[in-house]
Every structure is written in structure tokens, then in C-alpha cells.
N, CA and C atoms of all chains as a GROMACS GRO file, in nm:
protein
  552
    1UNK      N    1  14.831  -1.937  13.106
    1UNK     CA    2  14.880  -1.845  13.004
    1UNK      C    3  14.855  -1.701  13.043
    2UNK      N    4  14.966  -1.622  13.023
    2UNK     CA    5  14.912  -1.507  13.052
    2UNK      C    6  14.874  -1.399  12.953
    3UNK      N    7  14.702  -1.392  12.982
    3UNK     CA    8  14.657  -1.274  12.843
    3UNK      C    9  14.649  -1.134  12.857
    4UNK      N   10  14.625  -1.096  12.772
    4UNK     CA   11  14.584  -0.927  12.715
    4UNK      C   12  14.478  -0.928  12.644
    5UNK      N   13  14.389  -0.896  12.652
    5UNK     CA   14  14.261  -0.866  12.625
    5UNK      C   15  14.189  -0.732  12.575
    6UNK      N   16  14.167  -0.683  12.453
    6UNK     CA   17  14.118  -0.548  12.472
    6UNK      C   18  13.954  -0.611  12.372
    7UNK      N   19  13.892  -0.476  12.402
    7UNK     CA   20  13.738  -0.514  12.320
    7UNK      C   21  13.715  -0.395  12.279
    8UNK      N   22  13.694  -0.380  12.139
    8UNK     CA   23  13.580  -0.241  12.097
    8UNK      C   24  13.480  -0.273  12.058
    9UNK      N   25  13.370  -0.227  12.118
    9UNK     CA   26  13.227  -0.215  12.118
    9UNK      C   27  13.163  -0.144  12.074
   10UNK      N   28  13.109  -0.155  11.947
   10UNK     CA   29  13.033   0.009  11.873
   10UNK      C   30  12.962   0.087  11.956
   11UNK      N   31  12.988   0.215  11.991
   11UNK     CA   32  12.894   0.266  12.033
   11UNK      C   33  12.755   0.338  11.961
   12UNK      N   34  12.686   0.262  11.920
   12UNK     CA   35  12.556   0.300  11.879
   12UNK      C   36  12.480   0.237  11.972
   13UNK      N   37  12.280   0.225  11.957
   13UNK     CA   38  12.230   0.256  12.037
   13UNK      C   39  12.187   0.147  12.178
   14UNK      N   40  12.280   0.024  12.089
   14UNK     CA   41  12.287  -0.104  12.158
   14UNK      C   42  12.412  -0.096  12.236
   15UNK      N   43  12.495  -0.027  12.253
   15UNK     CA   44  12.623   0.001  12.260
   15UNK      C   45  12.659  -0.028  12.391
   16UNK      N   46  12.616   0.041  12.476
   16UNK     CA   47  12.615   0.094  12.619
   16UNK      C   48  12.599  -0.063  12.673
   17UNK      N   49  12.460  -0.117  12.644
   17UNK     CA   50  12.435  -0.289  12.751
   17UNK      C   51  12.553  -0.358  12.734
   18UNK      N   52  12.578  -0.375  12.563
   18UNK     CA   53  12.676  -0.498  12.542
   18UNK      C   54  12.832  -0.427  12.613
   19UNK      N   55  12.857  -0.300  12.635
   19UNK     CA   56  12.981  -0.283  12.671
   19UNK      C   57  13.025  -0.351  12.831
   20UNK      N   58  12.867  -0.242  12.880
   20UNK     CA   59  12.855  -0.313  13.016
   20UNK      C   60  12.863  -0.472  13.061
   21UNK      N   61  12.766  -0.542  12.966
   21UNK     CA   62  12.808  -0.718  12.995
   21UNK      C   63  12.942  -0.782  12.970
   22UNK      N   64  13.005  -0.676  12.851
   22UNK     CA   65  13.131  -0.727  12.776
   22UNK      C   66  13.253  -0.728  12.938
   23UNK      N   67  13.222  -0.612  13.005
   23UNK     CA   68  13.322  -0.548  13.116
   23UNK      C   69  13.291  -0.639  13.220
   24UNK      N   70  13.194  -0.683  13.285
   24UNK     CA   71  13.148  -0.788  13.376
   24UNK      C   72  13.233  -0.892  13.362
   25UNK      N   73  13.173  -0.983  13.257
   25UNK     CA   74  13.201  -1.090  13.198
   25UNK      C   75  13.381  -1.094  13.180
   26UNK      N   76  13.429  -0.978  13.104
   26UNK     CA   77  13.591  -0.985  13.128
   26UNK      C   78  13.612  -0.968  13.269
   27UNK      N   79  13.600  -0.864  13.346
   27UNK     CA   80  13.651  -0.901  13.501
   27UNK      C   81  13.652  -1.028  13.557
   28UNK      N   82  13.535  -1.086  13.532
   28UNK     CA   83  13.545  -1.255  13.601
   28UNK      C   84  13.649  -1.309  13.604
   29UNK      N   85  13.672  -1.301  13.507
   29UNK     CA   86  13.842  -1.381  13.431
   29UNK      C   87  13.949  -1.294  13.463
   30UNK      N   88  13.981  -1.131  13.455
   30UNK     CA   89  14.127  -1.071  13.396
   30UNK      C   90  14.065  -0.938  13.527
   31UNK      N   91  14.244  -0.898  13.496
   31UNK     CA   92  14.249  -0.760  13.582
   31UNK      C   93  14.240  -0.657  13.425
   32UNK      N   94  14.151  -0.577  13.514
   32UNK     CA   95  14.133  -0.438  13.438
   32UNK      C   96  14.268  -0.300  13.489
   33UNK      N   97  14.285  -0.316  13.353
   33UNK     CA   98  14.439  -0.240  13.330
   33UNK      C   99  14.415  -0.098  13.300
   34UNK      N  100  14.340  -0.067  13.177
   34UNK     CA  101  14.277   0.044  13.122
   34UNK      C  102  14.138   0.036  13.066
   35UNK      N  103  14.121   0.163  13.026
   35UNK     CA  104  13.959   0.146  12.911
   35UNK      C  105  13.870   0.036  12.923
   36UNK      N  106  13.929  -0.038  12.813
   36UNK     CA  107  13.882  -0.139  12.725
   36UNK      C  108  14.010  -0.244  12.756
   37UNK      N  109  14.086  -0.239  12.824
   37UNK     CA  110  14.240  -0.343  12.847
   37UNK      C  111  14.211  -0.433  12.932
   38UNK      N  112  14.259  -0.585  12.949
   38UNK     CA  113  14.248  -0.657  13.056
   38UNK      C  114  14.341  -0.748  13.026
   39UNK      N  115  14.401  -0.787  13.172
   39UNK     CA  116  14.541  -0.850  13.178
   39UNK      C  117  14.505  -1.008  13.265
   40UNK      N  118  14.554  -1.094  13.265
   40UNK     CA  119  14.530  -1.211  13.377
   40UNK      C  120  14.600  -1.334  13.325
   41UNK      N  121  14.594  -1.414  13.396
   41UNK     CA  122  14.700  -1.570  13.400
   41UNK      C  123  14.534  -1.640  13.416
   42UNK      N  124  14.521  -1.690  13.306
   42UNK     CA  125  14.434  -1.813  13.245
   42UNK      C  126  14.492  -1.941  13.187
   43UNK      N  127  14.390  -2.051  13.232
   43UNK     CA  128  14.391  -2.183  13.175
   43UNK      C  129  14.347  -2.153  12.991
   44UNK      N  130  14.380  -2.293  12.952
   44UNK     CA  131  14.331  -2.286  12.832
   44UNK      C  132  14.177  -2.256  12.824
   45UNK      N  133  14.145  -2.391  12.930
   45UNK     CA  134  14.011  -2.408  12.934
   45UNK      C  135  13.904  -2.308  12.960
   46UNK      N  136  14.001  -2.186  13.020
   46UNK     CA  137  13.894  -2.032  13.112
   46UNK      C  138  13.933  -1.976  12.992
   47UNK      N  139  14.023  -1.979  12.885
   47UNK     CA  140  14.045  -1.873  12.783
   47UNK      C  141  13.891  -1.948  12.704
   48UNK      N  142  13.862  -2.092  12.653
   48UNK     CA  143  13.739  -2.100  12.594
   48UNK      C  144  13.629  -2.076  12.666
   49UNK      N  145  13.623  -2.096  12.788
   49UNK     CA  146  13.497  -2.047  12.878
   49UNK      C  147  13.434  -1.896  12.856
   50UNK      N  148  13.566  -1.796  12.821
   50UNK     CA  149  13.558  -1.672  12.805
   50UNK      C  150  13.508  -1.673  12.702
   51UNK      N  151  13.571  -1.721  12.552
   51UNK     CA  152  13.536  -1.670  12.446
   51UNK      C  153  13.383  -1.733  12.412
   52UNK      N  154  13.371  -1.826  12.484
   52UNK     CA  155  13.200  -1.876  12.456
   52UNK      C  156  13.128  -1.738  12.531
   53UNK      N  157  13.135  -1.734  12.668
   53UNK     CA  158  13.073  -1.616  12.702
   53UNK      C  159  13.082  -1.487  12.600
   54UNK      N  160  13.184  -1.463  12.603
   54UNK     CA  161  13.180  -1.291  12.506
   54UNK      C  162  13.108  -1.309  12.397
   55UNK      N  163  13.130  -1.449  12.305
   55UNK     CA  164  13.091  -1.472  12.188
   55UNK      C  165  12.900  -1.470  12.170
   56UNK      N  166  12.810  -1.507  12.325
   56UNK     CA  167  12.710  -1.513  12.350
   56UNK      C  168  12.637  -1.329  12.336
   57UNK      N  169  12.764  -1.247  12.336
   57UNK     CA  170  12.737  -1.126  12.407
   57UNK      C  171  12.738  -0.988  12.299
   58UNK      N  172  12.867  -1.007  12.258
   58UNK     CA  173  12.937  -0.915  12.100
   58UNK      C  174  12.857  -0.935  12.026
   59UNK      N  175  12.823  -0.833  11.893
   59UNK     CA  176  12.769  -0.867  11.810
   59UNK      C  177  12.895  -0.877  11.700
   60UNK      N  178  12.906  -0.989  11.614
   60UNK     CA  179  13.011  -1.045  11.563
   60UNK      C  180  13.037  -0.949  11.415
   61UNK      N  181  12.891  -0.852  11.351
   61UNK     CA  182  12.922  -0.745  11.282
   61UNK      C  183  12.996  -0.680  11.323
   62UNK      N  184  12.965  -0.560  11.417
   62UNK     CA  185  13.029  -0.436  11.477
   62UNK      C  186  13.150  -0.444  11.579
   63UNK      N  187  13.127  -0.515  11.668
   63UNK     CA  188  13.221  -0.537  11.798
   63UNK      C  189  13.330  -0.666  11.748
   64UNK      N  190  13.441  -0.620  11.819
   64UNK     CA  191  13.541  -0.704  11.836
   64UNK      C  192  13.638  -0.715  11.912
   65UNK      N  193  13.679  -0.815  11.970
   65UNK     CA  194  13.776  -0.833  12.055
   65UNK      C  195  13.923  -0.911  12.039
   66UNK      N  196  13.999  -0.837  12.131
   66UNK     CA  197  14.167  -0.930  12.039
   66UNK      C  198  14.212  -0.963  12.182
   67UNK      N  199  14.231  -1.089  12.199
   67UNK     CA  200  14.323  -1.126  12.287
   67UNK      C  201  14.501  -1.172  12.235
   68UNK      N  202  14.603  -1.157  12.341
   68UNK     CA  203  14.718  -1.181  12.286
   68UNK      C  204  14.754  -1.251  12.386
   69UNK      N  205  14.830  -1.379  12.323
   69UNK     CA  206  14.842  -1.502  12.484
   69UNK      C  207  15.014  -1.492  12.446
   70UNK      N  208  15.025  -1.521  12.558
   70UNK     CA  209  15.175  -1.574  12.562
   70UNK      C  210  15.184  -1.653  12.706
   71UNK      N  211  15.267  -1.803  12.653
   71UNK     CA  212  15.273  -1.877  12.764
   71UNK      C  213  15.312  -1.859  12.887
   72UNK      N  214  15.435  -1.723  12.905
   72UNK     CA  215  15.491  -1.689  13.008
   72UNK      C  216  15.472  -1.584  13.034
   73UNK      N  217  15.441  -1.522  13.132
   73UNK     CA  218  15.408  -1.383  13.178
   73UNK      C  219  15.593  -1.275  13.142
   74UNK      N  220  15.698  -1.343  13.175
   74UNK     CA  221  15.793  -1.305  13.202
   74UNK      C  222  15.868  -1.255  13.053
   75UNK      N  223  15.798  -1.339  12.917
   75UNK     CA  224  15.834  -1.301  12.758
   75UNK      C  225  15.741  -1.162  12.752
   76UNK      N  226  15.658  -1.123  12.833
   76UNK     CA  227  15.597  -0.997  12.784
   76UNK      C  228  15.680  -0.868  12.917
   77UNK      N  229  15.699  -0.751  12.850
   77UNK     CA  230  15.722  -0.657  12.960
   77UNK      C  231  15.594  -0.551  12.910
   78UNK      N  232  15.547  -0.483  13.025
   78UNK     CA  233  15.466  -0.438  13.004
   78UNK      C  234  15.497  -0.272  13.028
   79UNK      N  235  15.494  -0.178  13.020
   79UNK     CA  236  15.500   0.001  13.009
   79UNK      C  237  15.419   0.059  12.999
   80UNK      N  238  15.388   0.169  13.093
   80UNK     CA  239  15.270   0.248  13.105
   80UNK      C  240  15.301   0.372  13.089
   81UNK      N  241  15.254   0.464  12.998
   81UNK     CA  242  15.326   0.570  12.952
   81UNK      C  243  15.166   0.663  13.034
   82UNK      N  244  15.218   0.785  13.094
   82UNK     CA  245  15.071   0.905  13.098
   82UNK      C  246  15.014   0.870  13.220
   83UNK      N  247  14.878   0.853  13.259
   83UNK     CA  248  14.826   0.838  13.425
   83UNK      C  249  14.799   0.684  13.427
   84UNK      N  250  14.859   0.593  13.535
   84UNK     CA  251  14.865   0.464  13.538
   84UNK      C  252  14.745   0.428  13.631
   85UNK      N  253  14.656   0.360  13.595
   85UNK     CA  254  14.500   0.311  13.652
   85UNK      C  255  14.501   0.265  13.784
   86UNK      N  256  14.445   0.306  13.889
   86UNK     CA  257  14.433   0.211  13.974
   86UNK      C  258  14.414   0.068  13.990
   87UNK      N  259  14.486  -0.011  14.011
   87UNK     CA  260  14.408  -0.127  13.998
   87UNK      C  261  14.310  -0.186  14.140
   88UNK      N  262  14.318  -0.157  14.186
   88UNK     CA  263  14.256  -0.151  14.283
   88UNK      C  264  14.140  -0.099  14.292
   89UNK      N  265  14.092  -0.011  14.205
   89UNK     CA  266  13.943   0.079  14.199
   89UNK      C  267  13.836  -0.014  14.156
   90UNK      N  268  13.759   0.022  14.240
   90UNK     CA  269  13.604  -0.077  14.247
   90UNK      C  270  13.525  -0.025  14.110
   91UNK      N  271  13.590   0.025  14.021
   91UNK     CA  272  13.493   0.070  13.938
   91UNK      C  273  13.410  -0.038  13.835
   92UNK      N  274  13.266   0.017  13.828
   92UNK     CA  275  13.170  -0.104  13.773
   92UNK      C  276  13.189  -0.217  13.870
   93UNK      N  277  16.161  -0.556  11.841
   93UNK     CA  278  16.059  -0.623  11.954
   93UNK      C  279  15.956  -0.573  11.875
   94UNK      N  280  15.866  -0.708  11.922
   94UNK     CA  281  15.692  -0.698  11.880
   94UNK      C  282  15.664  -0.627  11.991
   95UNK      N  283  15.599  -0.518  11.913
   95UNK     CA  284  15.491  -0.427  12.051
   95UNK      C  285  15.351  -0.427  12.008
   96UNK      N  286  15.247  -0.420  12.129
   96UNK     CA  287  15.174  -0.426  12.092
   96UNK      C  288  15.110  -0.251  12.171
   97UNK      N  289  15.048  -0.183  12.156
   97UNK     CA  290  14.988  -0.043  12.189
   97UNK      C  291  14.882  -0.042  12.207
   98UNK      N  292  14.856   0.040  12.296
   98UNK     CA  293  14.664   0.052  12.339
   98UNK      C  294  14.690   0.194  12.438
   99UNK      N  295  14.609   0.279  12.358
   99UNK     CA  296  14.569   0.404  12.433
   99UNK      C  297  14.438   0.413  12.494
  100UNK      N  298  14.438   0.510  12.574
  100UNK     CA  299  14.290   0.540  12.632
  100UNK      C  300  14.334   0.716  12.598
  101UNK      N  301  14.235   0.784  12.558
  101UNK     CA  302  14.248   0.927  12.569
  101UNK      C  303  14.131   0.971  12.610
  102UNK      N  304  14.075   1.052  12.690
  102UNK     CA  305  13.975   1.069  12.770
  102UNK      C  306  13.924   1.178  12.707
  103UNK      N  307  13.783   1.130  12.638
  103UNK     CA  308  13.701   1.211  12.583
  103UNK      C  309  13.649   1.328  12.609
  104UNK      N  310  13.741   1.451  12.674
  104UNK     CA  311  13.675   1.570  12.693
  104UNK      C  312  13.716   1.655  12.600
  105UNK      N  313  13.644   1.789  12.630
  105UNK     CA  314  13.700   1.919  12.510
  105UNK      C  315  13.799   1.885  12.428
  106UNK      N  316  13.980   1.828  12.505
  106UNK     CA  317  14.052   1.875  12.412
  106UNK      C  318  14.065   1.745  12.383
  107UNK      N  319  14.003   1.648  12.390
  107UNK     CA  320  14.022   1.469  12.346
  107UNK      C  321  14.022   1.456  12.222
  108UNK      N  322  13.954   1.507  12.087
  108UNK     CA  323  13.971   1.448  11.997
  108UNK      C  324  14.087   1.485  11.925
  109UNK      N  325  14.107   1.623  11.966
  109UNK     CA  326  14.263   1.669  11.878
  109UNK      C  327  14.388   1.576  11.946
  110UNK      N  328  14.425   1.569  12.073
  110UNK     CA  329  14.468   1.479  12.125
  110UNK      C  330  14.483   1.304  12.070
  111UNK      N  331  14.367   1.258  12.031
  111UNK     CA  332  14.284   1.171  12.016
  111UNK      C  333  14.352   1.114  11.866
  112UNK      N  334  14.331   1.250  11.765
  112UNK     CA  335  14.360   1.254  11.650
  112UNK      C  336  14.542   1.248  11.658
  113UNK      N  337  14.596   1.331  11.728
  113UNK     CA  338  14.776   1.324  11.696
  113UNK      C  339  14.822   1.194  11.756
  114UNK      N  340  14.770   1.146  11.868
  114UNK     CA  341  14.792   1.035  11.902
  114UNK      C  342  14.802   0.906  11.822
  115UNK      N  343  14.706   0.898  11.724
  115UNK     CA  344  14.680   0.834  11.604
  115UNK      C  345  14.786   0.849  11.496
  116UNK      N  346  14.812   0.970  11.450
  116UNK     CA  347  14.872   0.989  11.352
  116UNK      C  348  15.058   0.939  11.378
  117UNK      N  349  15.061   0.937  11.460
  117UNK     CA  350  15.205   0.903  11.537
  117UNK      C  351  15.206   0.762  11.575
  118UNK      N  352  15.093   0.709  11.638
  118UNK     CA  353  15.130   0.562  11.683
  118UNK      C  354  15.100   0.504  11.519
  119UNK      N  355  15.000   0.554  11.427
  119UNK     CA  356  15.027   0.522  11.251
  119UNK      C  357  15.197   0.493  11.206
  120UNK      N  358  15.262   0.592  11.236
  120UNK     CA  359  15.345   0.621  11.111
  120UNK      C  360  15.474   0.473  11.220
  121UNK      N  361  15.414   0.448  11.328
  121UNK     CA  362  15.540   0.392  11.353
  121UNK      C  363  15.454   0.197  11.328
  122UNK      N  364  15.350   0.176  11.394
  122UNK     CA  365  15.266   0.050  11.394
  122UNK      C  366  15.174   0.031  11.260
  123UNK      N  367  15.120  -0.110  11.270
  123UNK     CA  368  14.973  -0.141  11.258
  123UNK      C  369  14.903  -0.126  11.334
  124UNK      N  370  14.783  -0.062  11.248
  124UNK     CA  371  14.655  -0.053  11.322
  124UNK      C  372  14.556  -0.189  11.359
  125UNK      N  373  14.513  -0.201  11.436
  125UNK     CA  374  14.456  -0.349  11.434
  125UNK      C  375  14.311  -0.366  11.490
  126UNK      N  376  14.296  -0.258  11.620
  126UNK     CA  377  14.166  -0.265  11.637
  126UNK      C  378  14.128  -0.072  11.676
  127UNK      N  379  14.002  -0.032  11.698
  127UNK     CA  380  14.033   0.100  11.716
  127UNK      C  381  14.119   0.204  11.821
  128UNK      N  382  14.184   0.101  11.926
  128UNK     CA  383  14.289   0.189  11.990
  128UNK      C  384  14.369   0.131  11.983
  129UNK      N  385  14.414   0.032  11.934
  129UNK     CA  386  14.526  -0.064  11.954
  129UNK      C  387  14.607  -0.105  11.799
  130UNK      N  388  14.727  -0.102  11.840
  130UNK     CA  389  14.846  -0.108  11.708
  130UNK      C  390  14.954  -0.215  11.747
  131UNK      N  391  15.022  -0.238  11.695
  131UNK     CA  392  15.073  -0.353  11.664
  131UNK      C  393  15.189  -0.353  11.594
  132UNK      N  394  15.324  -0.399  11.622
  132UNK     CA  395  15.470  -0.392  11.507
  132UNK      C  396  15.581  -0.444  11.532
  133UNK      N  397  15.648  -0.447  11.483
  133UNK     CA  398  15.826  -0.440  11.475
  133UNK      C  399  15.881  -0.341  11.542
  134UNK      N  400  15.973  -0.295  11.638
  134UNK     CA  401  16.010  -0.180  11.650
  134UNK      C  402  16.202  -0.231  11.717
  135UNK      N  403  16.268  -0.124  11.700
  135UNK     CA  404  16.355  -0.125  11.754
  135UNK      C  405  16.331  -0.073  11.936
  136UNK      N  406  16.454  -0.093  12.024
  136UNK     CA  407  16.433  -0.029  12.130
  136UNK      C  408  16.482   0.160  12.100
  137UNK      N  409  16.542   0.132  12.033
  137UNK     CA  410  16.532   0.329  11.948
  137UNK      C  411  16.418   0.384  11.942
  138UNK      N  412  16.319   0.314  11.800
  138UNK     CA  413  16.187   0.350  11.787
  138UNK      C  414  16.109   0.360  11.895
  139UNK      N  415  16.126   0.238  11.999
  139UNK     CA  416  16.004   0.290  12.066
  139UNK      C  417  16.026   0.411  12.209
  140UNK      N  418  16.166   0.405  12.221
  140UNK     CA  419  16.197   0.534  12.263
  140UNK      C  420  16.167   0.694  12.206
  141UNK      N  421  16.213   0.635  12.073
  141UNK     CA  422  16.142   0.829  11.988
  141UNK      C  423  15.993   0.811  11.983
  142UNK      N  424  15.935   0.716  11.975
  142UNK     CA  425  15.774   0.650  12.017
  142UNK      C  426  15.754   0.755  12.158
  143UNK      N  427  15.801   0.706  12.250
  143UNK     CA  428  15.752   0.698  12.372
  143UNK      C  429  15.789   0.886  12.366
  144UNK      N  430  15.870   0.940  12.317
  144UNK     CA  431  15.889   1.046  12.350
  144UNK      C  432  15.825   1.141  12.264
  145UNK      N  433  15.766   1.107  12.163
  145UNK     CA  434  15.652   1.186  12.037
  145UNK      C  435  15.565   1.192  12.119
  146UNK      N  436  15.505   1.052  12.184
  146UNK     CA  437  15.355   1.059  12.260
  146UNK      C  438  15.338   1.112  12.403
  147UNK      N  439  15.446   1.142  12.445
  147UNK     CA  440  15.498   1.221  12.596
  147UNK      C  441  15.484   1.354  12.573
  148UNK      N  442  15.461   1.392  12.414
  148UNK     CA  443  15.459   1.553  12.374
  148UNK      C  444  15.308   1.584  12.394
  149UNK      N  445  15.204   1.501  12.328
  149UNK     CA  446  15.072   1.474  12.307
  149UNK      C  447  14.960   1.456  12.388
  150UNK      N  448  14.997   1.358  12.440
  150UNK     CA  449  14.917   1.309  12.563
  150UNK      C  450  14.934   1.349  12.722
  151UNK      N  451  14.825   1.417  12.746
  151UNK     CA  452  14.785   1.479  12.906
  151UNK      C  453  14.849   1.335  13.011
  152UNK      N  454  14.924   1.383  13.077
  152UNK     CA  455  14.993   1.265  13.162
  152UNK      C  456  14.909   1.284  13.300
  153UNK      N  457  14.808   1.330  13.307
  153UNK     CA  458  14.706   1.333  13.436
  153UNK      C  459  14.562   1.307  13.393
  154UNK      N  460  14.532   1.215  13.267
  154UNK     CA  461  14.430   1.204  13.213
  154UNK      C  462  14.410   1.078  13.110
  155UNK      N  463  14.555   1.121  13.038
  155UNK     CA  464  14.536   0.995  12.949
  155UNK      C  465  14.636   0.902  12.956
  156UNK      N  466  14.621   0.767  12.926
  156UNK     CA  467  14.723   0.662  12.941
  156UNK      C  468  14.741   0.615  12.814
  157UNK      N  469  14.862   0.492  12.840
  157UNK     CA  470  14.898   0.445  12.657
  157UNK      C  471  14.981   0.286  12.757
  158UNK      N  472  14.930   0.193  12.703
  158UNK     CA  473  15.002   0.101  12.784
  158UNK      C  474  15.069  -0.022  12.640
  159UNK      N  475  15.209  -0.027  12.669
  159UNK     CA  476  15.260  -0.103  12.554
  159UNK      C  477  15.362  -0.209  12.587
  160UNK      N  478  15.266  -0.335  12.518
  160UNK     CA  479  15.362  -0.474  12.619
  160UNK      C  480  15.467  -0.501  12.505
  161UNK      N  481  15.542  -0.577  12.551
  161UNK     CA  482  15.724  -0.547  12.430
  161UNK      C  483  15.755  -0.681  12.461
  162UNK      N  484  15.772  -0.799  12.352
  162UNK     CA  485  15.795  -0.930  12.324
  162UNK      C  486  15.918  -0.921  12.301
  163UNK      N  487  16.032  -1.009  12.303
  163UNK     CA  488  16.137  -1.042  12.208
  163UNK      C  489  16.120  -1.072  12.090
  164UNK      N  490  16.056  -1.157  12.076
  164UNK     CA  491  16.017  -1.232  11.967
  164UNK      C  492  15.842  -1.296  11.981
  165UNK      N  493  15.782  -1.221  11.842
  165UNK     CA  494  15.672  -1.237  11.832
  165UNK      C  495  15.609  -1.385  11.815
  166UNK      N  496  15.690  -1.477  11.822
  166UNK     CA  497  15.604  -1.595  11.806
  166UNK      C  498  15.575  -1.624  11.999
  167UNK      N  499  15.638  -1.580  12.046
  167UNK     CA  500  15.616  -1.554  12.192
  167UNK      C  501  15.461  -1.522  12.215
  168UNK      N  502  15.401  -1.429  12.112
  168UNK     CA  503  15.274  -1.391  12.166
  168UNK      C  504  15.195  -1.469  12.046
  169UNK      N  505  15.069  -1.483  12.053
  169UNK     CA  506  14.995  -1.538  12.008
  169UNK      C  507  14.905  -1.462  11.941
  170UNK      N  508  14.785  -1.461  11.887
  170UNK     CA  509  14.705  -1.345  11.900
  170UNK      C  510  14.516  -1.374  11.859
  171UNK      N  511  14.403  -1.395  11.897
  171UNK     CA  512  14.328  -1.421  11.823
  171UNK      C  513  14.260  -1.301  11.835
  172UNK      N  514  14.137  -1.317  11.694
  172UNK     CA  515  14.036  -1.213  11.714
  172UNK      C  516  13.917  -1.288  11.727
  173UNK      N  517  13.819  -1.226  11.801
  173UNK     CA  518  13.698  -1.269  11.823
  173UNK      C  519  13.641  -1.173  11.762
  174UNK      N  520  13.493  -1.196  11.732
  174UNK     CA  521  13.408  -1.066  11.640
  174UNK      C  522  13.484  -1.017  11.553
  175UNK      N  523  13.443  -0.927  11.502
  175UNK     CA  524  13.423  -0.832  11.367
  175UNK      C  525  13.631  -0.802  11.379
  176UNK      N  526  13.639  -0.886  11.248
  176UNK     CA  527  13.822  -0.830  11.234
  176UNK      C  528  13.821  -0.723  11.136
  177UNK      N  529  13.900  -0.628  11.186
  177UNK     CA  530  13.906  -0.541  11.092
  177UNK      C  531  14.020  -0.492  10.969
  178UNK      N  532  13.965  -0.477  10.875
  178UNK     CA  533  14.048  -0.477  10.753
  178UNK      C  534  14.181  -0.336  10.800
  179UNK      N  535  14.303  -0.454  10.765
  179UNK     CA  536  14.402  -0.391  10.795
  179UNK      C  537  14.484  -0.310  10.682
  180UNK      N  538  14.410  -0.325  10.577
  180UNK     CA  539  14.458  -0.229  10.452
  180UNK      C  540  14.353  -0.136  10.426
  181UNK      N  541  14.267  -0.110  10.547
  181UNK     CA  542  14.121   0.038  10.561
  181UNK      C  543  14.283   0.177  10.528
  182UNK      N  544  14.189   0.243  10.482
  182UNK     CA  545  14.282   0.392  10.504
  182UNK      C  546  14.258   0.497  10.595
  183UNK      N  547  14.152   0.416  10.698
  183UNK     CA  548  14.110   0.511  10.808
  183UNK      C  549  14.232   0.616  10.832
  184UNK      N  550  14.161   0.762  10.796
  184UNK     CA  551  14.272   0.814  10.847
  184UNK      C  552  14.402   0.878  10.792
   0.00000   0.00000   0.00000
């Protein structure tokens, strides 16, 4: 399936670790698109692998995350409006 | 088309005014759903006068806006993990 992934993470004073594990933990799985964005072709089974991980990680008050699946990569078009991310950058 | 929206605006000096019109424009056309990300119905019109409101706004060597475009929304799926946020808030 291919997802979309974004996460907001409160930034208060816990903010900073959980963003950092939140960003790890999504790379494993997805390409980093923008910010807080992540894109990738997942199994069902790696989409629950993920959400057990994140779910270990987020705090389920403050933070939240939205994924959007669609079975075919080819029903979504995607548009990048402004400076388009490297994807390629080693960042984190 | 279901669109779905996600900005990044890069938090310097002139980021929050930026930050702020960016908002007020991807508002009047989407749902809000998580804190950078919106969500809707749009014609391919709308999201052309869309794309060309936020081409006024947003630093195109700084900030990005990335927006995936369904035919038809049962195409995409959508879950939330953590904290969902109330979509009748008046943030704003």
C-alpha cells in the first residue's frame, strides 16, 4: 500500500526526544518528503509493525499522527508547491 | 478531487506572519485536520486559485507545501493514531 504519513509532536519539554524517536522509527519504514511528511509502499503487516512502534513512543494526549493509505500509488498524484526537499539528504 | 495539504514554513523572523496567511487561505478553501495539514473537496479550478494564493505567500527558497490529489476519496483511506483533533476547534 502506498502511505502518507505526517506526525505532530507537542513541542513542550518532552518534545524534542519523542520527535527525534518518532523520525527514526518513521524512516525505517517511509521516505522523508518534508518536516513532519513521510511517503513509502508498505505491507499491511509493516503498516501494524509501525503503528505498534509509534504507539510505544507518542504520547496519545498531545501528539498525533495521520496516516493516509491508498492501495495504489498511481490513484494518488502528488505536487510540490515552494522549495522541493532533497530526498536524498542524510539528514538525522 | 480529495486533496490532502501539508505545509512546512520555516520558522524564522518572517515565519509566523507567513505561517499565519498560509493558514488563513489553506482555511477558507480545506479542513483542518492536524496542525499543518488540511484536507477537502476541491475542484481542479480551486486548487489552481489554491496553488496561486499560496505562490503569493510562501518564500519558494524556504518553504514548501506538498498536496497529494485523489479522484475519488474512497481511494484514500485515512487513520489517526494519538491525540485526534477536534475538527469543529475555532483555532484561528
Amino acid at each position: 500500500m502506498y502511505v502518507v504519513l505526517v506526525y505532530d509532536i507537542k513541542t513542550d519539554e518532552g518534545g524534542p526526544r519523542i520527535l527525534n524517536k518518532t523520525f527514526k522509527i518513521c524512516k525505517r519504514y517511509l521516505t522523508h518528503i518534508q518536516n513532519s511528511v513521510f511517503e513509502g509502499e508498505l505491507s499491511k503487516t509493516q503498516i501494524l509493525q509501525l503503528k505498534y512502534e509509534l504507539e510505544n513512543v507518542i504520547r496519545k494526549d498531545v501528539d498525533s499522527i495521520i496516516i493516509f493509505k491508498s492501495r495504489n500509488e498511481r490513484w494518488m498524484e502528488k505536487e510540490m508547491w515552494g522549495i522541493v526537499e532533497d530526498q536524498t539528504s542524510n539528514f538525522l
